[in-house]
N, C-alpha and C positions, 0 to 999 in steps of 0.2 A: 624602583627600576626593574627587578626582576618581573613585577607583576606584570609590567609593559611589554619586557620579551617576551614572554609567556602568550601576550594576547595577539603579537605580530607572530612571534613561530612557534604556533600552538602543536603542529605536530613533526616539529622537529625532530631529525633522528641521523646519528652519525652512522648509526652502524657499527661503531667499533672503529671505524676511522683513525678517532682521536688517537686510539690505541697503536698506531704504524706511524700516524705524522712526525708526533716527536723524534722518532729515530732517523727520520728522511734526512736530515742533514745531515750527520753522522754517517750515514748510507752515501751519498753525497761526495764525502771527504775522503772515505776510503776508496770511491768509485776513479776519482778524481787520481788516488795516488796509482788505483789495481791499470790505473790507463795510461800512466807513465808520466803524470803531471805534479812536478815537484813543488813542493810547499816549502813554506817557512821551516817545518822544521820534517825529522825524517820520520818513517810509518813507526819506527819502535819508539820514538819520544813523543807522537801524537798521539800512541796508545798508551802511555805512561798518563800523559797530560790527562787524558781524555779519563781512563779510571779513577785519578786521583781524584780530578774536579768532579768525577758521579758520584764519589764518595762521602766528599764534602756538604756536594749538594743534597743526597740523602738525608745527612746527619741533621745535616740544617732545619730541612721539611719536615722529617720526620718529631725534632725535638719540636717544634713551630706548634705542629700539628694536636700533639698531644699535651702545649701548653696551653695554646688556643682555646681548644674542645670545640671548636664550631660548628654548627651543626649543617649540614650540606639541606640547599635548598628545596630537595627531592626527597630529603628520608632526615626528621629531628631530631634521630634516634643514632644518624652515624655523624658520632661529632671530631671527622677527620676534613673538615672542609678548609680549611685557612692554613698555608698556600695550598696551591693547586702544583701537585706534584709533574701532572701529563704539561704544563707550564713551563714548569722549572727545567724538565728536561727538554724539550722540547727548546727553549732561550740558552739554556747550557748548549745541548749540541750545536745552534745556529752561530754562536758566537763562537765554538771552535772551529766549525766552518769558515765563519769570516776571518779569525787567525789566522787558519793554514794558509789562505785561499784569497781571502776578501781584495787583496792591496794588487794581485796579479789579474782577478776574473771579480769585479765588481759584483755584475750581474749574481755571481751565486753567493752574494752575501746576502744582494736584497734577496734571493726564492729564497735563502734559509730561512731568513727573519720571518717573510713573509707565511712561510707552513709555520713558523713558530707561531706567528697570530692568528693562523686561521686554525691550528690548536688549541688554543686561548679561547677562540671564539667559538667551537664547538663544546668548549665544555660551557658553559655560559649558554649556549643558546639550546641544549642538550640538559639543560637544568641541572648539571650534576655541581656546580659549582659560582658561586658571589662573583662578581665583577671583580673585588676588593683580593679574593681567593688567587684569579689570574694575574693580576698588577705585583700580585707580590711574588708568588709563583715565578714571573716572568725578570722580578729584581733580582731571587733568588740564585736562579739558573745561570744569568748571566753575571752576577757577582764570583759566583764559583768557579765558572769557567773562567773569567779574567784573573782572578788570583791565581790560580795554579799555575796557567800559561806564563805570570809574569815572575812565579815563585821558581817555575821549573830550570832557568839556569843556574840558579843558583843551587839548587838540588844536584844538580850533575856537576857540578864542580866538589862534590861531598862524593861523590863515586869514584876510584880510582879508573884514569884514562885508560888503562891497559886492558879493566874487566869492561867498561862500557863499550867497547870496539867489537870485541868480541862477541856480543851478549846479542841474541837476537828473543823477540818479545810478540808474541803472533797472539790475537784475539780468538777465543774458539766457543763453541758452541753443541750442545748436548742436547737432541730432540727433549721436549719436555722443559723447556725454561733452563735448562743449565747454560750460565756462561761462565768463562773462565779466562785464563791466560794462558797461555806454553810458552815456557823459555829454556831455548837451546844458548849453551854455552860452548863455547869453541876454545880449546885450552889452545 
């Protein structure tokens, strides 16, 4: 199968693409709340949701990865191929998209999903990753994000009402790859 992509997109090239797709829906979700469109649930419980499930789905790929040892179809020598992690996030962010979002604005469930496959499909056509690598990558991501989203009420009823009201929880960002969170507490 791969030999076959190979001969139809022989010189395929994302550019780095892949590398922004997955976060589009996520991008997406916030865009949707920073423009006054309320969701299922509110911006500091879909950033809660949204770290716990990246966290999960890490763990997951990452242990996957280095039981696997698979070798990536472009290089024998890096055997991190099996899931496809640019997959797994990319299906994680799209299905918290359609969480927030999906059941009020149909339509940005399907473009989630749909930048989620055409992630998928640039690593694969991109050679950096198996068919087999995306398919799981893609279980992966969206397993993780369903669990946490359906685990997260019950998580908040384990938090006293009084400090969750109070608590505000903002995403942030540090030139150079740093992310983080800031939480302001209001006594």
């Amino acid at each position: 199968m791969q030999s076959n992509t190979l001969k139809l997109f022989p010189k395929f090239n994302a550019r780095g693409l892949d590398d922004y797709t997955r976060h589009a829906p996520l991008a997406a979700a916030y865009a949707m709340m920073a423009t006054g469109h309320k969701g299922t649930r509110t911006a500091a419980g879909f950033t809660i949701i949204y770290l716990l499930a990246h966290e999960l789905d890490g763990t997951v790929v990452s242990n996957m990865k280095r039981i696997t040892a698979e070798a990536r179809p472009n290089n024998a020598r890096d055997l991190t191929s099996f899931p496809s992690s640019h997959t797994s996030q990319a299906f994680l962010t799209a299905t918290l998209l359609h969480e927030q979002y999906g059941r009020q604005y149909p339509w940005l469930s399907v473009s989630g999903y749909a930048v989620a496959a055409a992630t998928g499909t640039m690593r694969v056509l991109g050679n950096k990753h198996w068919a087999t690598d995306v398919l799981a990558g893609a279980a992966v991501g969206f397993l993780s994000a369903e669990t946490v989203w359906h685990i997260y009420p019950a998580l908040t009823k384990l938090m006293p009402q009084r400090v969750a009201q109070k608590m505000l929880l903002v995403p942030t960002y540090v030139a150079g790859g740093g992310a983080g969170l800031a939480m302001a507490y209001q006594p």
